[in-house]
C-alpha positions in Angstrom: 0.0 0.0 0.0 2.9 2.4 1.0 4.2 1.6 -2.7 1.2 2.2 -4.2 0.4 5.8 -2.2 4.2 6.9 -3.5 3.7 6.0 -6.8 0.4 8.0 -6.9 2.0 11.2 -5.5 5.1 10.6 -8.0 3.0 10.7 -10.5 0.7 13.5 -9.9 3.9 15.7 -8.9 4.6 14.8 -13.0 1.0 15.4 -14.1 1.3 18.6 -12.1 2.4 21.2 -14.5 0.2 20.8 -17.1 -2.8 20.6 -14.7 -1.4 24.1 -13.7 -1.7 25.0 -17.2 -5.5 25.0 -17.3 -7.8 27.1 -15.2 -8.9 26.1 -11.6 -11.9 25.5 -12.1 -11.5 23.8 -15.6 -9.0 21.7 -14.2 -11.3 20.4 -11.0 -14.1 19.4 -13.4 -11.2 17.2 -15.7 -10.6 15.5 -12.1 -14.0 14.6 -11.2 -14.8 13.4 -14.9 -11.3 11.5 -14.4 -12.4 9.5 -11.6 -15.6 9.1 -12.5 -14.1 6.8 -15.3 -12.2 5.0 -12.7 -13.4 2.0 -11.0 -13.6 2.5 -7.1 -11.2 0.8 -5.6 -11.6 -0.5 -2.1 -10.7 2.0 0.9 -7.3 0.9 2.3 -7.0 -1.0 5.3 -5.6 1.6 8.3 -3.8 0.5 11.7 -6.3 0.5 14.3 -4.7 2.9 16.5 -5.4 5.6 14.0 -9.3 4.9 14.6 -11.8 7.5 16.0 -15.0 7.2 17.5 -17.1 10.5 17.0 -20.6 11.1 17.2 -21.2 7.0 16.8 -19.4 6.9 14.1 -16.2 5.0 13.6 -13.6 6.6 11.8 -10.6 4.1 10.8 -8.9 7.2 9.9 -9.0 10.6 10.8 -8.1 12.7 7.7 -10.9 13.7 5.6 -11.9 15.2 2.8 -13.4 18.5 3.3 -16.8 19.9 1.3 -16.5 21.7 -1.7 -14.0 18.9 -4.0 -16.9 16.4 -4.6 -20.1 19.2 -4.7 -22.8 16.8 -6.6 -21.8 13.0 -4.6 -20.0 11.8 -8.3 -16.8 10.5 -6.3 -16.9 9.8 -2.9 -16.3 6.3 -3.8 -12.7 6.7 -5.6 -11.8 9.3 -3.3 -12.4 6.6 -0.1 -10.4 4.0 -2.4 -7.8 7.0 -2.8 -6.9 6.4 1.1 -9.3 9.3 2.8 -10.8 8.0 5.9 -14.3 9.8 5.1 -15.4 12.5 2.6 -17.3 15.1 2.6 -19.8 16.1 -0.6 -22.0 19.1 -1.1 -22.0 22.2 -0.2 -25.6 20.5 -1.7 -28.7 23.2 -1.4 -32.4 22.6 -2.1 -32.4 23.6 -5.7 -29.7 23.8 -8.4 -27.5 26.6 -8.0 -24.8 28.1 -10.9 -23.1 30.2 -8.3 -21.0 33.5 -9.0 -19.7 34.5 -12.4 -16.3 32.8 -13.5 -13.3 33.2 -13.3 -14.6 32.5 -8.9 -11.5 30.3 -8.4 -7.8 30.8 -8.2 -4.5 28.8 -7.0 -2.0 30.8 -6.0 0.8 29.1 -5.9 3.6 30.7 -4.4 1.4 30.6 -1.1 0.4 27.1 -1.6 -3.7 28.6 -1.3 -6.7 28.8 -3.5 -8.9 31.5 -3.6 -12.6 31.1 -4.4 -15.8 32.7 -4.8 -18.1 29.9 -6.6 -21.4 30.3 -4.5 -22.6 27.0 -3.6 -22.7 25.8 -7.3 -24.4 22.3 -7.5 -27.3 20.3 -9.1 -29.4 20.4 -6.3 -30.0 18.0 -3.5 -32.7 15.9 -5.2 -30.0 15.1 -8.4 -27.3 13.5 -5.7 -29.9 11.6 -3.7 -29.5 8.5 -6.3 -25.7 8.7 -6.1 -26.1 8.4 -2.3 -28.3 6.0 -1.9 -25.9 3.0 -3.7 -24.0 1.4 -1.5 -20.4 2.7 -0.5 -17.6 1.4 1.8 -16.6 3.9 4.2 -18.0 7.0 5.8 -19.6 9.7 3.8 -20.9 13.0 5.2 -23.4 15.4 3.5 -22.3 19.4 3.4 -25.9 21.2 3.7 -26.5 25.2 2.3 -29.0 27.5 1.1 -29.9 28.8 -1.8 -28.5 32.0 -2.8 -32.0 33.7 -3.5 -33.9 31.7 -0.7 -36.9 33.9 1.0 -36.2 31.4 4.1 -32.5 30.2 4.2 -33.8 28.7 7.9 -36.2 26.7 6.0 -33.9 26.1 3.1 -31.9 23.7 5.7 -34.5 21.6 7.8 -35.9 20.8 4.3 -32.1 20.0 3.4 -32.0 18.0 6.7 -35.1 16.1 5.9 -34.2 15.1 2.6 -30.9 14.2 3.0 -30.7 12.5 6.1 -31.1 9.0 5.2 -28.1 8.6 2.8 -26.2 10.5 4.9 -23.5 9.0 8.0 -23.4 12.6 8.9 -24.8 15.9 7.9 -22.9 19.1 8.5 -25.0 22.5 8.4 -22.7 25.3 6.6 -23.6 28.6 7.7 -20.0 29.5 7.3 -19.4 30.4 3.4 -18.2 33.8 2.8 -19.8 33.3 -0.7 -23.2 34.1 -0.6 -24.0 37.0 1.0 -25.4 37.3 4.6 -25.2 34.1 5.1 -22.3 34.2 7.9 -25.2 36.3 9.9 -26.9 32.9 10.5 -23.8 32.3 13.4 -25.3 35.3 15.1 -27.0 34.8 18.4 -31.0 34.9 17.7 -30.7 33.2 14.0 -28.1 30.4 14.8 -30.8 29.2 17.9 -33.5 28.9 15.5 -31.7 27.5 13.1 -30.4 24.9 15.3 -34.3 24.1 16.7 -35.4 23.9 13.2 -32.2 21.6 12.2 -33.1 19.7 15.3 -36.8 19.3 14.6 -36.3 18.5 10.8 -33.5 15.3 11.7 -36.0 13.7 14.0 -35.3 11.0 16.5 -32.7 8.3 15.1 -31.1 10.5 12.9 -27.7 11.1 11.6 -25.2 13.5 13.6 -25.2 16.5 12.6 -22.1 19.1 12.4 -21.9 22.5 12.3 -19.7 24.6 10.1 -18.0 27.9 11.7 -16.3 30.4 9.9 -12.5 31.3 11.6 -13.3 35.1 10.8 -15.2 35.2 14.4 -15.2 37.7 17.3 -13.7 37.0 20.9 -16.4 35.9 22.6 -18.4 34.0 19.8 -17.1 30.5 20.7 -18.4 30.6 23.9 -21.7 31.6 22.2 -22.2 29.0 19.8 -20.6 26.3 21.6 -23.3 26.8 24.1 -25.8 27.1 21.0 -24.9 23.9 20.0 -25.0 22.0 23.1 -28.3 23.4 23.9 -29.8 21.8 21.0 -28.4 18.8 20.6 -25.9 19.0 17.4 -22.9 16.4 17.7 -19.8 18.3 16.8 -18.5 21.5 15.4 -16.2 22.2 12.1 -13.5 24.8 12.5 -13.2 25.9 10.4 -13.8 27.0 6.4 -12.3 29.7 4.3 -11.0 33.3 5.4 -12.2 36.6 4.0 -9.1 37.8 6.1 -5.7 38.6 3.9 -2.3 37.3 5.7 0.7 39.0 3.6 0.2 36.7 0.1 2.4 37.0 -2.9 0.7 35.2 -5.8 -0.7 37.8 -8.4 -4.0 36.9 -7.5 -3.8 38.1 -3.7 -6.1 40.5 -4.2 -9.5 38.8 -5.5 -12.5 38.6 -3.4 -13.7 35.2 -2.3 -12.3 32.8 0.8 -8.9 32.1 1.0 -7.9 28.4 1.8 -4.7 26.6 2.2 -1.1 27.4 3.7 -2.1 30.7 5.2 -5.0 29.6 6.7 -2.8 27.5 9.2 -2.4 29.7 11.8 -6.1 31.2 11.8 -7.4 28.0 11.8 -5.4 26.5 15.1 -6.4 29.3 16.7 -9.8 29.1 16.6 -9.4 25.6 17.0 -7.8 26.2 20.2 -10.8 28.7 21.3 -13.1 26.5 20.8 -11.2 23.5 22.9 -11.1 26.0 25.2 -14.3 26.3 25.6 -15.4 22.7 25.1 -13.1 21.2 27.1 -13.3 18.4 25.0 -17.0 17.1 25.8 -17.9 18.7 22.1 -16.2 16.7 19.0 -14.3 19.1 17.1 -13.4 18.6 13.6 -10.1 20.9 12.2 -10.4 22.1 8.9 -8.2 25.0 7.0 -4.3 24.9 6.2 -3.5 21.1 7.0 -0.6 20.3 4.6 0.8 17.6 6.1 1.0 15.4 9.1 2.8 17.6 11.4 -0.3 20.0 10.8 -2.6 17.1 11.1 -0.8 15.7 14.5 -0.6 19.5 15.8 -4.3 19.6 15.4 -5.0 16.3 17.3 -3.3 17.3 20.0 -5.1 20.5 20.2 -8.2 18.9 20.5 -9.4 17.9 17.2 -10.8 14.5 17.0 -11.0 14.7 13.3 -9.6 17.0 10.0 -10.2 17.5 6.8 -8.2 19.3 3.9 -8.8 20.4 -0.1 -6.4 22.8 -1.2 -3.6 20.8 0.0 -4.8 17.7 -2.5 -4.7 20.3 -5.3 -1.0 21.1 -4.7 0.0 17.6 -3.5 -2.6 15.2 -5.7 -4.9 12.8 -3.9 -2.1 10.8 -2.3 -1.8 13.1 0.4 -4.7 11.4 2.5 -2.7 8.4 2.8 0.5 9.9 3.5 -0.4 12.1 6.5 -2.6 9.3 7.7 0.9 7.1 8.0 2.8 9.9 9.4 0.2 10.5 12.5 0.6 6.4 13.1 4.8 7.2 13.0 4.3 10.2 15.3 1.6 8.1 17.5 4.3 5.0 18.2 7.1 7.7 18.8 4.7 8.8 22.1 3.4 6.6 25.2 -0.5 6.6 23.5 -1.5 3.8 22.9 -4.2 5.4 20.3 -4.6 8.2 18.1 -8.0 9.1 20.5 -5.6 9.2 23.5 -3.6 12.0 21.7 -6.5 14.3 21.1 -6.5 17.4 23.5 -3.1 16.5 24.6 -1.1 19.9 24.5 -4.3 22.1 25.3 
């Protein structure tokens, strides 16, 4: 397996520049029409120490693909077979959405980041429903939004909740997008509580856990709010965190467009509020880290800050698909290098 995860990342590292060559977006679509072609291979057998148990669900590895690679459910299989512990499609909303005018996405690769501004394009919940309902072999979660032009965005997800709830292991609620505008206002006090009732009501009893996704451009005391938003109505974990409106210093030629900034420079935002939110939780709240992980001292670092789980994107664009696998075998070198046992035992260990 080791063999076969180097010879993947040799070969993308080859295939590399002239992907480069071709626009972001053009270039994503090629890759999800590429392994759609592909027969899904079976998900790679992990070391059980890496495993995680979060929200009921068992994790046999704890580097994920994040939302926003696989929008419309085409390729969760292949992407489980190409050593990711669980994926993540959507962000999937009611109707089908185009999203924001191109160009809306951008590498910029002296920073090792991608900037985008797409707007929740998709097909629609009803057209992945089909794709989700086959069978799969590992654990797939099911990224939530609203519509761009919604009258109710509130409604817009229990009805996303209802419907997508039973092919999902996990749904995660994005109210965290800097992309369509107002929706970030949904974290505020009032709106995020009835949001969360109506999210609550709409799953039902025996349904899937549900997630919620936070943006890391927050306020000082806004962990504390929604961490006690969450616990008061029942949802099972909390994403930290998705893309940045902020600008770090950035020297790509395409620093300056508008849209959330992912990747490298979202590192240091991202364990931040990371570590706010541990704060705060003190660990009885799964947290899932999302936002700058490149490798797996960034994925270990994490861990031990309190993140059960993480997930990544922009990193797979600069270092192909491989990437899962590789940090996945790096946290099990860093684990047997420490006196835990586990991967579980590591997670909240330097907060």
């Amino acid at each position: 397996m080791f063999d076969q995860q180097r010879m993947r990342m040799a070969l993308y590292s080859l295939l590399r520049p002239l992907v480069f060559t071709l626009d972001a977006e053009r270039a994503h679509k090629l890759s999800i029409a590429g392994l759609k072609a592909l027969p899904a291979g079976a998900p790679p057998v992990f070391d059980p120490a890496l495993a995680m148990e979060v929200a009921g669900l068992r994790f046999h590895s704890p580097v994920g693909l994040a939302a926003g690679y696989d929008k419309d459910a085409e390729v969760f299989g292949p992407m489980l077979g190409m050593g990711f512990g669980f994926v993540e499609v959507g962000t999937l909303t009611p109707r089908p959405q185009a999203g924001n005018p191109k160009p809306r996405m951008f590498r910029l690769v002296e920073d090792a980041a991608v900037i985008n501004r797409l707007g929740f394009n998709n097909r629609g919940q009803e057209a992945a429903l089909a794709r989700l309902k086959g069978p799969r072999r590992g654990i797939v979660g099911v990224n939530i939004g609203a519509n761009k032009d919604s009258a109710d965005r509130i409604r817009d997800y229990a009805e996303g909740v209802r419907r997508m709830a039973p092919v999902a292991d996990y749904l995660t609620v994005n109210i965290s997008s800097p992309n369509t505008p107002g929706l970030r206002n949904l974290q505020a006090g009032g709106e995020l509580a009835e949001l969360l009732a109506a999210v609550r009501e709409a799953r039902g009893a025996g349904g899937p856990p549900v997630f919620l996704k936070v943006a890391p451009d927050l306020d000082e005391g806004d962990p504390i709010r929604i961490v006690r938003a969450v616990s008061d109505h029942g949802i099972d974990g909390i994403i930290v965190s998705n893309t940045t409106i902020t600008r770090p210093p950035l020297g790509s030629r395409h620093r300056d467009e508008t849209g959330g900034l992912s990747g490298k420079p979202l590192a240091s935002l991202a364990m931040h509020q990371l570590q706010a939110f541990h704060a705060v939780t003190g660990g009885e709240v799964p947290l899932i880290s999302a936002g700058g992980i490149t490798d797996g001292g960034d994925a270990w670092r994490r861990i031990c800050a309190g993140a059960s789980l993480v997930q990544l994107y922009s990193a797979m664009v600069y270092r192909g698909p491989g990437i899962a696998r590789a940090i996945a075998d790096d946290l099990l070198r860093r684990l047997r290098q420490t006196r835990f046992a586990t991967l579980a035992e590591a997670v909240g260990s330097s907060a």
